[in-house]
PDB file of N, CA, C and O in Angstrom:
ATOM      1  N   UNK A   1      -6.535  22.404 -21.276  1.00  0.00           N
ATOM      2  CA  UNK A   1      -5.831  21.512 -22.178  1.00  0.00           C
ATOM      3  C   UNK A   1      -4.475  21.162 -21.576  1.00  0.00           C
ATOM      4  O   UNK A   1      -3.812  22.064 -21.064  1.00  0.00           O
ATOM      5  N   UNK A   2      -3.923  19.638 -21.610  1.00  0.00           N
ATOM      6  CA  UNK A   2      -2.926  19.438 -21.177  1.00  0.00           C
ATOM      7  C   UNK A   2      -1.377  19.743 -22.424  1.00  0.00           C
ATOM      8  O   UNK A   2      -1.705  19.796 -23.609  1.00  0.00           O
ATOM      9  N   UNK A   3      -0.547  19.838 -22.252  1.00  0.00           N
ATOM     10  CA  UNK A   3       0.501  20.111 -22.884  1.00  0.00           C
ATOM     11  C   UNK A   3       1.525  19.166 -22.809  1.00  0.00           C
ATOM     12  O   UNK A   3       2.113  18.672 -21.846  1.00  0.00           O
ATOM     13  N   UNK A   4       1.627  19.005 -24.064  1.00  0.00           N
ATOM     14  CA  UNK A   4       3.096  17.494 -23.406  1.00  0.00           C
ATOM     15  C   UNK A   4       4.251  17.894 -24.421  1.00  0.00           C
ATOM     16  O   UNK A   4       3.890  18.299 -25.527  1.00  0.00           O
ATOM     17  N   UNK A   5       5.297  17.834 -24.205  1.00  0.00           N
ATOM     18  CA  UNK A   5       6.747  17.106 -25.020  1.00  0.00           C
ATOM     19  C   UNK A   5       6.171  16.466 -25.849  1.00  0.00           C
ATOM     20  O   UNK A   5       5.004  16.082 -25.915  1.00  0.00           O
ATOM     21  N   UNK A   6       7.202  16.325 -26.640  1.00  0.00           N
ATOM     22  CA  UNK A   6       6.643  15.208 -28.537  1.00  0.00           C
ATOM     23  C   UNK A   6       7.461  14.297 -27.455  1.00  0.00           C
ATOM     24  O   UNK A   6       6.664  14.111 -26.536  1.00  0.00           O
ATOM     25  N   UNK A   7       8.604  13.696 -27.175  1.00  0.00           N
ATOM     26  CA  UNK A   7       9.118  12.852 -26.072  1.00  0.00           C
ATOM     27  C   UNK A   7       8.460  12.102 -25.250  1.00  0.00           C
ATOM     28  O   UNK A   7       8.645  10.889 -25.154  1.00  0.00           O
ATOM     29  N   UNK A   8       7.618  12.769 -24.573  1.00  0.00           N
ATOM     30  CA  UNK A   8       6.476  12.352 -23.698  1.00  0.00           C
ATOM     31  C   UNK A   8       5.787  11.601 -23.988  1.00  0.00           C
ATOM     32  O   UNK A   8       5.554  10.434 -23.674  1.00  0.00           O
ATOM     33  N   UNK A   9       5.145  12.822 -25.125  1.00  0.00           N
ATOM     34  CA  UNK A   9       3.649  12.148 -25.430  1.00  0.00           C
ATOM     35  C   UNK A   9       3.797  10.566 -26.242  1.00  0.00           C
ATOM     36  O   UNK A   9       2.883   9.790 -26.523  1.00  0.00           O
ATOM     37  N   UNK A  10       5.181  10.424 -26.477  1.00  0.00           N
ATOM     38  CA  UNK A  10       4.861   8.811 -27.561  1.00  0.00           C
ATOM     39  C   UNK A  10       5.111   8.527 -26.554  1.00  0.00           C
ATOM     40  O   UNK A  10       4.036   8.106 -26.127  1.00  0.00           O
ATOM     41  N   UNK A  11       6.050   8.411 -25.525  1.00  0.00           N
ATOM     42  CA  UNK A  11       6.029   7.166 -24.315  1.00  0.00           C
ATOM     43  C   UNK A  11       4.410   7.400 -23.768  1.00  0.00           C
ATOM     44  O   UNK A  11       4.084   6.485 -23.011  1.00  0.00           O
ATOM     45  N   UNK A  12       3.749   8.022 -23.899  1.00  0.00           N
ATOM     46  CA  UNK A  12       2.646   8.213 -22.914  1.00  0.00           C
ATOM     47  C   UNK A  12       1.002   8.484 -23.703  1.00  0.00           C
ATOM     48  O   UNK A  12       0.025   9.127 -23.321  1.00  0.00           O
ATOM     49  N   UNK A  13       1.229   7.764 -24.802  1.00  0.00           N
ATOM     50  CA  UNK A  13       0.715   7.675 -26.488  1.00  0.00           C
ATOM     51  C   UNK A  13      -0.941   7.632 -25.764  1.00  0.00           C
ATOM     52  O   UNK A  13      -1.772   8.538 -25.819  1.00  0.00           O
ATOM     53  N   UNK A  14      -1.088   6.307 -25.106  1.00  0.00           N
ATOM     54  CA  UNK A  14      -2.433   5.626 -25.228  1.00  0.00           C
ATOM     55  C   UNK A  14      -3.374   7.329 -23.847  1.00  0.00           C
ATOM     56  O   UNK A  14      -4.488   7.854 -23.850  1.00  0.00           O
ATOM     57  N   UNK A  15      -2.249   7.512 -23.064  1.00  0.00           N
ATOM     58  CA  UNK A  15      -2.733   8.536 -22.244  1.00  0.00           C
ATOM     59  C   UNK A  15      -3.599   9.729 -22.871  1.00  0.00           C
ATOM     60  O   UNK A  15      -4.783   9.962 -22.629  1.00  0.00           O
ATOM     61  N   UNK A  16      -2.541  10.601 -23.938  1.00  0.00           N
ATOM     62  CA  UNK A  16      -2.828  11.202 -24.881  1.00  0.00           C
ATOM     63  C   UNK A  16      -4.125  11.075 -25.474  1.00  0.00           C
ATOM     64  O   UNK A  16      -5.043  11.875 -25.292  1.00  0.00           O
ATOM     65  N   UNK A  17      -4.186   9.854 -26.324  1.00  0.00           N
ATOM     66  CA  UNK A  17      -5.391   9.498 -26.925  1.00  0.00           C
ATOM     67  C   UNK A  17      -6.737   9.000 -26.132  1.00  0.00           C
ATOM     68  O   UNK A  17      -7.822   8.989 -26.712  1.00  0.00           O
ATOM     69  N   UNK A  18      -6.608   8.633 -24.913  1.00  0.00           N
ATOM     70  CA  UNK A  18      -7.650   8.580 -23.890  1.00  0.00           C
ATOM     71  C   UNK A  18      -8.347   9.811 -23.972  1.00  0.00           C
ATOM     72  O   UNK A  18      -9.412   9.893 -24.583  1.00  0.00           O
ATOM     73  N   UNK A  19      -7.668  11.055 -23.230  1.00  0.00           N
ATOM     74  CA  UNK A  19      -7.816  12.268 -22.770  1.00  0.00           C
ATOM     75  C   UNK A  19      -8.388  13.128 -23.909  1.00  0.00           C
ATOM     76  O   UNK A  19      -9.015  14.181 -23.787  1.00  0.00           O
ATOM     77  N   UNK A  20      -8.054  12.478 -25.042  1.00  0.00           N
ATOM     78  CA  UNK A  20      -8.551  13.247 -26.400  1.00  0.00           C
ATOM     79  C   UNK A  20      -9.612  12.594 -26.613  1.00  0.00           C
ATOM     80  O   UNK A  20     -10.637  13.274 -26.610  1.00  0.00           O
ATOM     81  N   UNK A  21      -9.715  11.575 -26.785  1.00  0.00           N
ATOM     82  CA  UNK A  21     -11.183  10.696 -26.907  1.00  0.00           C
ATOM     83  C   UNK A  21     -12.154  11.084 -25.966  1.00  0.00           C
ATOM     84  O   UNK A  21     -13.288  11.192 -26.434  1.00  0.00           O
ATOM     85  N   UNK A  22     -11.985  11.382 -24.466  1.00  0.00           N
ATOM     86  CA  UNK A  22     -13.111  11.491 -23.636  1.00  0.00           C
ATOM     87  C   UNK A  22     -12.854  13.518 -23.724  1.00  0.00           C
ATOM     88  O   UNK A  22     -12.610  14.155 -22.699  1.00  0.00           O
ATOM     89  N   UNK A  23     -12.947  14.019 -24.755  1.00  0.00           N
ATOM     90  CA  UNK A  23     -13.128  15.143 -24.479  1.00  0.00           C
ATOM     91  C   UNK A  23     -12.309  16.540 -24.076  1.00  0.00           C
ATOM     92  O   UNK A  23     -12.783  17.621 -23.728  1.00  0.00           O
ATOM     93  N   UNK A  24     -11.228  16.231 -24.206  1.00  0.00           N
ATOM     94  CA  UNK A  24     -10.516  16.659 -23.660  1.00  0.00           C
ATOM     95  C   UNK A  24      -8.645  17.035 -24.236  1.00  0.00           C
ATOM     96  O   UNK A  24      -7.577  16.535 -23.882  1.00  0.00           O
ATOM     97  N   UNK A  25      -9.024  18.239 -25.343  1.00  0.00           N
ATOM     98  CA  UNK A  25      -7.948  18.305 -26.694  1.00  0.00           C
ATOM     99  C   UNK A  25      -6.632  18.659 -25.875  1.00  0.00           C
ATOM    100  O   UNK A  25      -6.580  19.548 -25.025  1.00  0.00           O
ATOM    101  N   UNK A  26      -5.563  17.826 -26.256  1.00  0.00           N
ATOM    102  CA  UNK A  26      -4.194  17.738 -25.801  1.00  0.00           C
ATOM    103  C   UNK A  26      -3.092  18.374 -27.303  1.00  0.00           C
ATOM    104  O   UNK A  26      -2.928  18.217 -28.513  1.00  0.00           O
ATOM    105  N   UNK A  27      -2.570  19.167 -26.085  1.00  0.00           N
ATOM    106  CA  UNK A  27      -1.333  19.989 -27.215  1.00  0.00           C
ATOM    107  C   UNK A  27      -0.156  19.106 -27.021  1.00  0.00           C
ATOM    108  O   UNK A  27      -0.012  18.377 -26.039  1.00  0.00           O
ATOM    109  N   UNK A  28       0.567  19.198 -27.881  1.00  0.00           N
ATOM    110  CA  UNK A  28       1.619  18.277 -28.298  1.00  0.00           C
ATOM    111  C   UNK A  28       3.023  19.081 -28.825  1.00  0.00           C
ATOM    112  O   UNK A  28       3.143  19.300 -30.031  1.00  0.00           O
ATOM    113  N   UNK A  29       3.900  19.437 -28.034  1.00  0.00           N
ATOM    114  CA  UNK A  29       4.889  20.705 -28.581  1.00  0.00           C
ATOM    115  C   UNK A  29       5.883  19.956 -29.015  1.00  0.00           C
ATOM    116  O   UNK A  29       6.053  18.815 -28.585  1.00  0.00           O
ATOM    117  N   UNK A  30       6.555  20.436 -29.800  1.00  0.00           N
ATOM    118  CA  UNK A  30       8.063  20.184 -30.227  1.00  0.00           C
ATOM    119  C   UNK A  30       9.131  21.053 -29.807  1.00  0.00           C
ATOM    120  O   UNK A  30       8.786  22.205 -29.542  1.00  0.00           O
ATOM    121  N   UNK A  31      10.682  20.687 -29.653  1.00  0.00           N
ATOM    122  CA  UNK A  31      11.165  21.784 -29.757  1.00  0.00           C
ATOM    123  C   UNK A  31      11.710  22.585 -30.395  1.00  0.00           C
ATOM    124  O   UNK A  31      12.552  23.305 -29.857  1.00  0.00           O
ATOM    125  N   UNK A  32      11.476  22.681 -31.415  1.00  0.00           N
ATOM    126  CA  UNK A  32      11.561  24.044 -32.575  1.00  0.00           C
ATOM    127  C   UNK A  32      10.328  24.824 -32.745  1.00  0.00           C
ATOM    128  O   UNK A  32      10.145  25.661 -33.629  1.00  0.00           O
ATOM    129  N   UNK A  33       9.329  24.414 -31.641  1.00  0.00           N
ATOM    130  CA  UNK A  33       8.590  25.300 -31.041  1.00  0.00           C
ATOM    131  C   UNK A  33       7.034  24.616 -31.987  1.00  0.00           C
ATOM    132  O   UNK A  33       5.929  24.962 -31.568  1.00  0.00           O
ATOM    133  N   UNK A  34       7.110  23.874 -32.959  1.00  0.00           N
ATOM    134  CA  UNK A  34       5.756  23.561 -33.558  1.00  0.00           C
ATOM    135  C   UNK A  34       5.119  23.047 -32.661  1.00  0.00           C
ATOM    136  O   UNK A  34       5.646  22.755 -31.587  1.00  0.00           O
ATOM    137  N   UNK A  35       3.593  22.792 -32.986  1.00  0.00           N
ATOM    138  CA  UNK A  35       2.710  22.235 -32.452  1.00  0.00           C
ATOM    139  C   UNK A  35       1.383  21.831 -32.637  1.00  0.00           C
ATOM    140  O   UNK A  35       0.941  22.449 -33.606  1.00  0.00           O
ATOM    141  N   UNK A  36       0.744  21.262 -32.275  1.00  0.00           N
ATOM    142  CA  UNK A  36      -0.467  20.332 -32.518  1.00  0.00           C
ATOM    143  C   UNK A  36      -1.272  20.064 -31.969  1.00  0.00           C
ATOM    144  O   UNK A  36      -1.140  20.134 -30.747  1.00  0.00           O
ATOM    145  N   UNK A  37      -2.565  19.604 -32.521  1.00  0.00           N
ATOM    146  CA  UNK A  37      -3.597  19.597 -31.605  1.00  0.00           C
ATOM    147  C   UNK A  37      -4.332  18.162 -31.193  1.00  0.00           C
ATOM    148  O   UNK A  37      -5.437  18.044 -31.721  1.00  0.00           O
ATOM    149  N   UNK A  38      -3.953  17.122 -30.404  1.00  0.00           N
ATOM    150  CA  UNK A  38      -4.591  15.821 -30.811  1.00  0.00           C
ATOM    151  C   UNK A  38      -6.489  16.201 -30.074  1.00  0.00           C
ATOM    152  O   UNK A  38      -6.842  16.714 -29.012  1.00  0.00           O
ATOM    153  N   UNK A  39      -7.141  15.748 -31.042  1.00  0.00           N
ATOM    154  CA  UNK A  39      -8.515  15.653 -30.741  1.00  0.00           C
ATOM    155  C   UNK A  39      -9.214  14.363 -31.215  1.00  0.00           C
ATOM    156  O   UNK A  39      -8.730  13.720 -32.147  1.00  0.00           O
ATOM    157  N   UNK A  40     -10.290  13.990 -30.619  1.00  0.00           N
ATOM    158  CA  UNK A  40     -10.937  12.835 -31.026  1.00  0.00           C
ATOM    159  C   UNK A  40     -11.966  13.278 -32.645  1.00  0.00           C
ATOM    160  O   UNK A  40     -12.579  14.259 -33.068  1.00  0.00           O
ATOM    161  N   UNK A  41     -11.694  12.063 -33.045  1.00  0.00           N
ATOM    162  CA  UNK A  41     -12.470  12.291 -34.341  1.00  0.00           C
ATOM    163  C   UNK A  41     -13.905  13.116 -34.478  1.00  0.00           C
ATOM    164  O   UNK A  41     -14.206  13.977 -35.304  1.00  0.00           O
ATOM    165  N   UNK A  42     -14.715  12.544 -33.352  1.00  0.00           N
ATOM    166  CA  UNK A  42     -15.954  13.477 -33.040  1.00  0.00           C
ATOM    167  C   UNK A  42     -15.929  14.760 -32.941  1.00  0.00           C
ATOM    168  O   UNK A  42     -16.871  15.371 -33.445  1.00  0.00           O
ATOM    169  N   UNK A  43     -14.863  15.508 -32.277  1.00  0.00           N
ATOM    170  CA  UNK A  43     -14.619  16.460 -31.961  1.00  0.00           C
ATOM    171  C   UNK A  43     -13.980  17.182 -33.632  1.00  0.00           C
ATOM    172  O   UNK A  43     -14.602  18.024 -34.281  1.00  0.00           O
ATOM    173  N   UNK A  44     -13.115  16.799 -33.888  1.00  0.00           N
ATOM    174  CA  UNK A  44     -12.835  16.837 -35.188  1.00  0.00           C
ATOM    175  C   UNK A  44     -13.702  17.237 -36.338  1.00  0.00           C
ATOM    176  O   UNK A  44     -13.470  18.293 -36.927  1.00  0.00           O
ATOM    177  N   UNK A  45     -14.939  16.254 -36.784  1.00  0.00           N
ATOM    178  CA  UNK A  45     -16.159  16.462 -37.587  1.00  0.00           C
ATOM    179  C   UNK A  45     -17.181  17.158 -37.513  1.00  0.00           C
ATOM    180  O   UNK A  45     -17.850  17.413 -38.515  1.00  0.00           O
ATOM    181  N   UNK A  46     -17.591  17.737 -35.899  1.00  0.00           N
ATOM    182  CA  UNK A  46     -18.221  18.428 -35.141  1.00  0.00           C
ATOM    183  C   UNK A  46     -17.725  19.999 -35.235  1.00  0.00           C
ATOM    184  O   UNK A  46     -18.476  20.966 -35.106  1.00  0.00           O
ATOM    185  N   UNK A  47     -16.114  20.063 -35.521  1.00  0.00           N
ATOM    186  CA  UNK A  47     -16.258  21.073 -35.689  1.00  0.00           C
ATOM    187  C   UNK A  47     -15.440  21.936 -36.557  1.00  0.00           C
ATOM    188  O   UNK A  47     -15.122  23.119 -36.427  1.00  0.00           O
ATOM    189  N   UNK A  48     -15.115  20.880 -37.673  1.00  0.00           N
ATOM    190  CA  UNK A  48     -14.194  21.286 -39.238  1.00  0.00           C
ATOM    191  C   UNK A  48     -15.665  22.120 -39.830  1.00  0.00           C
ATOM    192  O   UNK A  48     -16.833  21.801 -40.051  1.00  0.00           O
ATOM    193  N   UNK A  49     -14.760  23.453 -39.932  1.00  0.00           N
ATOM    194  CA  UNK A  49     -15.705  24.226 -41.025  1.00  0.00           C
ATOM    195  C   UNK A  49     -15.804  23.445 -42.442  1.00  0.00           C
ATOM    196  O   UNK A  49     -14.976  22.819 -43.104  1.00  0.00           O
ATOM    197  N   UNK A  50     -17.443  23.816 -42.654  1.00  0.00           N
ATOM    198  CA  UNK A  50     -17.328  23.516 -44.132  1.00  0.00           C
ATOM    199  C   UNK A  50     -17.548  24.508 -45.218  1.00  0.00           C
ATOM    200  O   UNK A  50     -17.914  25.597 -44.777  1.00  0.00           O
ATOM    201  N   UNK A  51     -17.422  24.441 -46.624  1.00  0.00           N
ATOM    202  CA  UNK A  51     -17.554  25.753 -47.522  1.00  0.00           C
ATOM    203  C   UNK A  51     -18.225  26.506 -47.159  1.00  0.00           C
ATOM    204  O   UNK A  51     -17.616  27.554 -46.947  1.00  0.00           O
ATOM    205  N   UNK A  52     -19.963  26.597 -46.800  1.00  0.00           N
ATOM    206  CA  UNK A  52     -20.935  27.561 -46.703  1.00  0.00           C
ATOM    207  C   UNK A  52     -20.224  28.116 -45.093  1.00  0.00           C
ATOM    208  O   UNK A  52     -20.214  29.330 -44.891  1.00  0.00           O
ATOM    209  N   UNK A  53     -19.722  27.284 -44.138  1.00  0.00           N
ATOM    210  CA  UNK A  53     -19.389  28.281 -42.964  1.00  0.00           C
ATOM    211  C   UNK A  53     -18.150  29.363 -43.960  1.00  0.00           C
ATOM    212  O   UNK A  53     -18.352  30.526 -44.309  1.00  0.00           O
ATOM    213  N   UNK A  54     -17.388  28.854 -44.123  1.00  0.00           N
ATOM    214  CA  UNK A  54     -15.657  29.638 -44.429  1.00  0.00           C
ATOM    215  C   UNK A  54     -16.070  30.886 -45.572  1.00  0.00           C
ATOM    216  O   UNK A  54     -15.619  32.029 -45.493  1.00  0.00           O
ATOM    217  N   UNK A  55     -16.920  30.460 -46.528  1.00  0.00           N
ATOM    218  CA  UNK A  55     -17.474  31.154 -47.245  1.00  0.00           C
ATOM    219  C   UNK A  55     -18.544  32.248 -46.640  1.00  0.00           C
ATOM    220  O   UNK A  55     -18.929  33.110 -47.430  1.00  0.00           O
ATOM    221  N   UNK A  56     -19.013  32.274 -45.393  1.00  0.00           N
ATOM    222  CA  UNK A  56     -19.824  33.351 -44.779  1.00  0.00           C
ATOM    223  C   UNK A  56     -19.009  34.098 -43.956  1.00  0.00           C
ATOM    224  O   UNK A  56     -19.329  35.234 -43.608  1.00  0.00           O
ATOM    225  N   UNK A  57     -17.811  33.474 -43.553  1.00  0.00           N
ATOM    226  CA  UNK A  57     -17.477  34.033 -41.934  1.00  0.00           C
ATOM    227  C   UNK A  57     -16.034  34.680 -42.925  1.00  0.00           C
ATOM    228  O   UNK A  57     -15.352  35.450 -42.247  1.00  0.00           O
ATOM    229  N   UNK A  58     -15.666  34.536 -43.942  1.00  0.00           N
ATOM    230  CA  UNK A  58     -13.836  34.883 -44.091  1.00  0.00           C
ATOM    231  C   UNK A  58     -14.038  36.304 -44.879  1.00  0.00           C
ATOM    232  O   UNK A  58     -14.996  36.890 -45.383  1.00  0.00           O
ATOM    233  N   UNK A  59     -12.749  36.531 -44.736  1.00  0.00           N
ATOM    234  CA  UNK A  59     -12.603  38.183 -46.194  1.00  0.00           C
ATOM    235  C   UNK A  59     -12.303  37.114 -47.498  1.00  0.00           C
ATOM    236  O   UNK A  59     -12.379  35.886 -47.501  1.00  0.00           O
ATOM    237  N   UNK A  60     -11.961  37.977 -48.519  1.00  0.00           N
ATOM    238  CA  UNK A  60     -11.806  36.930 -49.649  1.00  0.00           C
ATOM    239  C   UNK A  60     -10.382  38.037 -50.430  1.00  0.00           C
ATOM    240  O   UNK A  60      -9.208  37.701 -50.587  1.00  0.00           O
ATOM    241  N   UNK A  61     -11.023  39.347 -50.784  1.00  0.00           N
ATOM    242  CA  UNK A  61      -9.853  39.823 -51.918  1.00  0.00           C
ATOM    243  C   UNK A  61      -8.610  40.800 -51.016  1.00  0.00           C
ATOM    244  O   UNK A  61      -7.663  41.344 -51.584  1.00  0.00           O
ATOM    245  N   UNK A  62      -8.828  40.857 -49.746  1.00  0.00           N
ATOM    246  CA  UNK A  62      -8.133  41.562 -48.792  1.00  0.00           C
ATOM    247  C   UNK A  62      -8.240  43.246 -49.087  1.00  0.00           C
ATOM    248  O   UNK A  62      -9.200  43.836 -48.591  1.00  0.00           O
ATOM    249  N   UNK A  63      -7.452  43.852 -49.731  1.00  0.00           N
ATOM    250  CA  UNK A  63      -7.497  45.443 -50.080  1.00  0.00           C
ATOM    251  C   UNK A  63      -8.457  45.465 -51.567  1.00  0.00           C
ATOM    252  O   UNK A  63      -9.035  46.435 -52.058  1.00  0.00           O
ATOM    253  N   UNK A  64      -8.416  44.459 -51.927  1.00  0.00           N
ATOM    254  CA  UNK A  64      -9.374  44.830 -53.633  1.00  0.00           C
ATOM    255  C   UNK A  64     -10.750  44.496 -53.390  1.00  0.00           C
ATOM    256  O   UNK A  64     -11.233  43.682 -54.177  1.00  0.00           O
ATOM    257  N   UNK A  65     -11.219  44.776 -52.813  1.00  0.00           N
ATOM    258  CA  UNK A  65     -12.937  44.650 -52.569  1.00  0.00           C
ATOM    259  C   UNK A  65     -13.624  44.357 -54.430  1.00  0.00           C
ATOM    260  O   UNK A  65     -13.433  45.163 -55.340  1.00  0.00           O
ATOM    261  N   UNK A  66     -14.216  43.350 -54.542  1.00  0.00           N
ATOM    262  CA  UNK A  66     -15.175  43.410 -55.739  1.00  0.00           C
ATOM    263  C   UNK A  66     -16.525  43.246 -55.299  1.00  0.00           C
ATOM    264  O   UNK A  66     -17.091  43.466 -54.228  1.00  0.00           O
ATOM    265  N   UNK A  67     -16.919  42.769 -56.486  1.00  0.00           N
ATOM    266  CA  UNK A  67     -18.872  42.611 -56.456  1.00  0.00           C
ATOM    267  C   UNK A  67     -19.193  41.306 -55.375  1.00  0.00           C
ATOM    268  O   UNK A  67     -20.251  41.383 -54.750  1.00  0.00           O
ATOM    269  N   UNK A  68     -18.316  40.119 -55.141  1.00  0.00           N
ATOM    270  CA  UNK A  68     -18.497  39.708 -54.712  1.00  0.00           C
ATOM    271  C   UNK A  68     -18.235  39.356 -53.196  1.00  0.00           C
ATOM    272  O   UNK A  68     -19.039  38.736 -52.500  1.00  0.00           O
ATOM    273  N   UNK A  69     -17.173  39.765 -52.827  1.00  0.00           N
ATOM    274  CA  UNK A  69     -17.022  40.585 -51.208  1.00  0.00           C
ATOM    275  C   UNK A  69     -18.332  41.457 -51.054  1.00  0.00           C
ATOM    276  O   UNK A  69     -18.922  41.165 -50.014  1.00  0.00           O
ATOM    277  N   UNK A  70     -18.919  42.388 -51.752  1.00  0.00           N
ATOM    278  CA  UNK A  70     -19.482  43.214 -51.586  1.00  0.00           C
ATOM    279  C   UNK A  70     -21.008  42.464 -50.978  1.00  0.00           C
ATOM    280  O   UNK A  70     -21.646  42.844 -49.996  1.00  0.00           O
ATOM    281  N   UNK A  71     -21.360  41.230 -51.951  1.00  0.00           N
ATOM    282  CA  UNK A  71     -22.227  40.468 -51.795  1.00  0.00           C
ATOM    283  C   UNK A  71     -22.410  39.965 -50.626  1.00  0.00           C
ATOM    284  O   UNK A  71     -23.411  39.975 -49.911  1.00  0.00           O
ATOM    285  N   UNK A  72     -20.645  39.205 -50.360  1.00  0.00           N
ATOM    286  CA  UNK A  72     -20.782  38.316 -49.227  1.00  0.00           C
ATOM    287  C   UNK A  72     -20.865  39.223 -47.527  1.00  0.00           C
ATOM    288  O   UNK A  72     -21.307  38.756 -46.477  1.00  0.00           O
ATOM    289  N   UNK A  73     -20.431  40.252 -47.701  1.00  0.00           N
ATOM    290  CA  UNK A  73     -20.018  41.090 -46.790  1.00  0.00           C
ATOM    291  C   UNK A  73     -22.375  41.443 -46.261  1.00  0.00           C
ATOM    292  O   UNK A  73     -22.899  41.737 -45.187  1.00  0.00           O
ATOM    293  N   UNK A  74     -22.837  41.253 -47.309  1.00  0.00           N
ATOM    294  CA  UNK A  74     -24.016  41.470 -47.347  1.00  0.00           C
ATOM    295  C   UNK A  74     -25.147  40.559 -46.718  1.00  0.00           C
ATOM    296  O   UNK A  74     -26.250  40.726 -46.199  1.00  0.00           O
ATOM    297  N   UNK A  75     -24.003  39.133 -47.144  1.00  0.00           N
ATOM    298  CA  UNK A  75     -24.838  38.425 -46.714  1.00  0.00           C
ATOM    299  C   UNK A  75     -24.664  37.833 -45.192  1.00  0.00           C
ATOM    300  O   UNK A  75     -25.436  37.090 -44.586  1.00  0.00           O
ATOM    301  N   UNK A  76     -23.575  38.318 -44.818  1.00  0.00           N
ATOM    302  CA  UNK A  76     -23.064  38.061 -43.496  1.00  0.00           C
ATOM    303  C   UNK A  76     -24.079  39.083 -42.494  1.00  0.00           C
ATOM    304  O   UNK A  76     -24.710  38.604 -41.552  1.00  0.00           O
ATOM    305  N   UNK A  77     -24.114  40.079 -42.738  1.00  0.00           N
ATOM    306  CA  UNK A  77     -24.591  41.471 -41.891  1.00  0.00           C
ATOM    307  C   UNK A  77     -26.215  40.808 -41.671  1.00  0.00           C
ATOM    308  O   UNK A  77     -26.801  40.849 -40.590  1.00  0.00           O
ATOM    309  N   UNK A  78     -26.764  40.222 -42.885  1.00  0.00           N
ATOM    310  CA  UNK A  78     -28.025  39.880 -43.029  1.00  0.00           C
ATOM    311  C   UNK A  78     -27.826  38.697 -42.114  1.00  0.00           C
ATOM    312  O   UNK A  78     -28.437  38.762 -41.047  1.00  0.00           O
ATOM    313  N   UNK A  79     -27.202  37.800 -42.298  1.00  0.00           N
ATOM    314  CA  UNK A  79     -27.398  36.118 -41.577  1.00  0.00           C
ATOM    315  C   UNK A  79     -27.911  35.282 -42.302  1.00  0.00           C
ATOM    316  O   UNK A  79     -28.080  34.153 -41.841  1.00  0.00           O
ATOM    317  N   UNK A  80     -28.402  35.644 -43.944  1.00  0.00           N
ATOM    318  CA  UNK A  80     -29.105  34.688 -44.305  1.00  0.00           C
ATOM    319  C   UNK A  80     -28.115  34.618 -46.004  1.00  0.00           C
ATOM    320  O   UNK A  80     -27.049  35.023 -46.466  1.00  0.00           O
ATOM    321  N   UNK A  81     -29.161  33.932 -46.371  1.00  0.00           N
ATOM    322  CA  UNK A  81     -28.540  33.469 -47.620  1.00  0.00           C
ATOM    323  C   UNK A  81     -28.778  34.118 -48.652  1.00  0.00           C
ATOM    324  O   UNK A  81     -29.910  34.602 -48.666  1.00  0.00           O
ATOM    325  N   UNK A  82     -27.723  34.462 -50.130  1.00  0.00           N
ATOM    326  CA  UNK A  82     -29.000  34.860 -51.021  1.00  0.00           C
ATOM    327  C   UNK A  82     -29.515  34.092 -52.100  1.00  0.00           C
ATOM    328  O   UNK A  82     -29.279  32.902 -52.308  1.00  0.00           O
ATOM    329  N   UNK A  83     -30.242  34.858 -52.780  1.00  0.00           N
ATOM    330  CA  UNK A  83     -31.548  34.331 -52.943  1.00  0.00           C
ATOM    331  C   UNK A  83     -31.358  34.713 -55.129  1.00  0.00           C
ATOM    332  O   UNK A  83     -30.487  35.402 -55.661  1.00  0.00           O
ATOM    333  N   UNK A  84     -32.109  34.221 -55.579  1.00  0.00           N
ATOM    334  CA  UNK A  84     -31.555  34.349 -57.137  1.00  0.00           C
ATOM    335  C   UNK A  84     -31.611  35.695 -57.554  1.00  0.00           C
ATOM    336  O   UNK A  84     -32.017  36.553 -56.770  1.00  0.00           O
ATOM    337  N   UNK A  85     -31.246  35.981 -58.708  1.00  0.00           N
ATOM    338  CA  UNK A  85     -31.216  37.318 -58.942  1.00  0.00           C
ATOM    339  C   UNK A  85     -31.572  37.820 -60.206  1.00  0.00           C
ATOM    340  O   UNK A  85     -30.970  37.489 -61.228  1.00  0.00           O
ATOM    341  N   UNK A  86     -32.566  38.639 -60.190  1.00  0.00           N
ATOM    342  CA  UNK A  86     -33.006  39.327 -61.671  1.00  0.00           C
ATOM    343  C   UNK A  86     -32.132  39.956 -62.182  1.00  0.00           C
ATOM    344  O   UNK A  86     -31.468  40.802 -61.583  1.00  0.00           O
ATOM    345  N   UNK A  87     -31.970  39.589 -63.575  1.00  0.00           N
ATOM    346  CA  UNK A  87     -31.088  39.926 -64.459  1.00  0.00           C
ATOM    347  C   UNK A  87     -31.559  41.832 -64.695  1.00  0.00           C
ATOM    348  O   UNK A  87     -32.705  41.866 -65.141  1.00  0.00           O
ATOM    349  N   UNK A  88     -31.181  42.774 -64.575  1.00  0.00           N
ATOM    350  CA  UNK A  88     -31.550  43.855 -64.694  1.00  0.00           C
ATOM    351  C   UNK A  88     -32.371  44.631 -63.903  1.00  0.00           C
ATOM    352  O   UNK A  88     -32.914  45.607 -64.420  1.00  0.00           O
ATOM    353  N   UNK A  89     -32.579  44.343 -62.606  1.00  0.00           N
ATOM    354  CA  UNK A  89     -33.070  44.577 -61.558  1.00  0.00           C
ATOM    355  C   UNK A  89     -31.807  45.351 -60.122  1.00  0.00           C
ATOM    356  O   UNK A  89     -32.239  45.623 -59.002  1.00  0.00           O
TER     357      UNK A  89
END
């Protein structure tokens, strides 16, 4: 990944967005140290988590574990999904 100045990168805008379009994600620093990621939209949609990923892969209550960490933690180990549930079973 290339790295540019916020300075830079607007004099050097269309460069930026080339290099991001053909593949190729460009960091963009400031100096109070923030920073950014320019990527092409494809790249972008291709690979924004959506609920069912964030919802399989994250923790949820941190130190308070409930029924449902307990679940998800279950359903992660498994890989699959679950499935309905008998009431009293």
């Amino acid at each position: 990944m290339t790295t540019w100045q916020a300075a830079e990168a607007r004099c050097q805008f269309n460069e930026v967005v080339d290099a991001a379009t053909s593949g190729k994600p460009q960091i963009v620093g400031c100096r109070d140290g923030r920073e950014v990621v320019v990527v092409s939209k494809e790249h972008f949609e291709r690979t924004r988590p959506n609920l069912k990923t964030f919802l399989l892969t994250q923790g949820y209550a941190g130190e308070d574990e409930d029924e449902f960490d307990r679940a998800m933690k279950e359903v992660r180990a498994r890989g699959t999904c679950l499935g309905p549930r008998t009431v009293g079973t």
